[in-house]
Backbone as JSON, one array per atom type, in Angstrom:
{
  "sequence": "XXXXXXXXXXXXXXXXXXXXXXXXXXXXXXXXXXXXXXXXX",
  "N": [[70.92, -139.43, 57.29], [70.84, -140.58, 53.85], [69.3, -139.57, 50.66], [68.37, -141.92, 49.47], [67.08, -143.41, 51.61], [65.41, -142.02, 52.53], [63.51, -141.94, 50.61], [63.0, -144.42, 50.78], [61.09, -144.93, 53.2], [59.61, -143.18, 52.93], [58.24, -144.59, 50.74], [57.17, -146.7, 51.26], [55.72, -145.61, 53.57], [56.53, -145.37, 56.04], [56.97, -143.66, 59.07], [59.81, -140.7, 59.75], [61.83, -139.81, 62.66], [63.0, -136.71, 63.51], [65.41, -135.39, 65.44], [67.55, -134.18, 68.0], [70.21, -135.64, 67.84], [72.56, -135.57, 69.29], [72.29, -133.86, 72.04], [71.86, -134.85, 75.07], [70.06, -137.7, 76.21], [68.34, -137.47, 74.6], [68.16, -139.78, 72.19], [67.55, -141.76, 74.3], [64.66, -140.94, 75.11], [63.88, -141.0, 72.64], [63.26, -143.56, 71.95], [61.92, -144.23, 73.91], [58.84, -143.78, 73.07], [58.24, -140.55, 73.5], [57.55, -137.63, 72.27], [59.62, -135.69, 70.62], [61.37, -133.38, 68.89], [60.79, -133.92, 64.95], [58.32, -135.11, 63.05], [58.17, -136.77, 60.66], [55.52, -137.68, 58.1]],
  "CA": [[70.09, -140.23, 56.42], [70.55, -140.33, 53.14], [68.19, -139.74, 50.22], [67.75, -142.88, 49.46], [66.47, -144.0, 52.61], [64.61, -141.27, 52.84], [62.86, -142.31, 49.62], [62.53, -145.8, 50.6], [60.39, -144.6, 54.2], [58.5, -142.63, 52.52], [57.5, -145.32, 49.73], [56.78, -147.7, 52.71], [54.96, -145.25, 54.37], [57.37, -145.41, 57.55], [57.3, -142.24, 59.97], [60.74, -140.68, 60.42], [61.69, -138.81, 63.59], [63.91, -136.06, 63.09], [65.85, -135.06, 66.35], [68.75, -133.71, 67.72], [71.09, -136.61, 68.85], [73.8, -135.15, 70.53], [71.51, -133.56, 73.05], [71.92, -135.85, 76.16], [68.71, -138.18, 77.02], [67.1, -137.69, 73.62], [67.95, -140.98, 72.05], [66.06, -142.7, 74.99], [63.27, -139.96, 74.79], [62.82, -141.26, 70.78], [63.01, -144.92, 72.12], [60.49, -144.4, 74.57], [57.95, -142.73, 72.63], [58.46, -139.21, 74.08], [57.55, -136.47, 70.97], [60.83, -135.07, 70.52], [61.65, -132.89, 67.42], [59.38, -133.2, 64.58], [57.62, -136.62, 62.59], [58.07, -136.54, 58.93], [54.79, -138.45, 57.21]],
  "C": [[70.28, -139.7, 55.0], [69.1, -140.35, 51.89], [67.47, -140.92, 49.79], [66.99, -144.03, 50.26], [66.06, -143.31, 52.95], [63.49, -141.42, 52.12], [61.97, -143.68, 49.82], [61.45, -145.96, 51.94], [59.55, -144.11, 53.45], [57.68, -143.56, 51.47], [56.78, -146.36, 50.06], [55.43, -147.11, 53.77], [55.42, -145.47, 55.84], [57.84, -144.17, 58.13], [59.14, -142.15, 60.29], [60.61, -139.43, 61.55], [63.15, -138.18, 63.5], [64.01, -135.36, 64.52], [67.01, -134.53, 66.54], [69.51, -135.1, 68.84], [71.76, -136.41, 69.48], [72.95, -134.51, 71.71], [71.47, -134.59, 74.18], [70.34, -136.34, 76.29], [67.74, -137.97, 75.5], [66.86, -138.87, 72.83], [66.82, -141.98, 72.95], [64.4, -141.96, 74.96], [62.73, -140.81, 74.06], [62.69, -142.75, 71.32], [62.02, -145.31, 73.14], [59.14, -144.04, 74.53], [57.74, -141.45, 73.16], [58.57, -138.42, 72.65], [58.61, -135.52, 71.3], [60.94, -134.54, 68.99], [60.62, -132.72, 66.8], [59.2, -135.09, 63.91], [57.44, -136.37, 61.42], [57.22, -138.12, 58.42], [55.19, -138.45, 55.91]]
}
């Protein structure tokens, strides 16, 4: 992600979830609501 879409979440007020993707099974984790990683307000 760059900063400018990091800028534009945050100006929105849109939670990002910061994970590790390559990790097998965590993509569906984050798509199934499963708290993975961390939640940047």
């Amino acid at each position: 992600m760059d900063t400018s879409a990091f800028a534009l979440c945050m100006d929105n007020k849109l939670p990002i979830m910061v994970f590790n993707f390559l990790e097998k099974g965590n993509a569906k984790k984050a798509v199934l609501g499963e708290l993975i990683g961390t939640i940047v307000k």
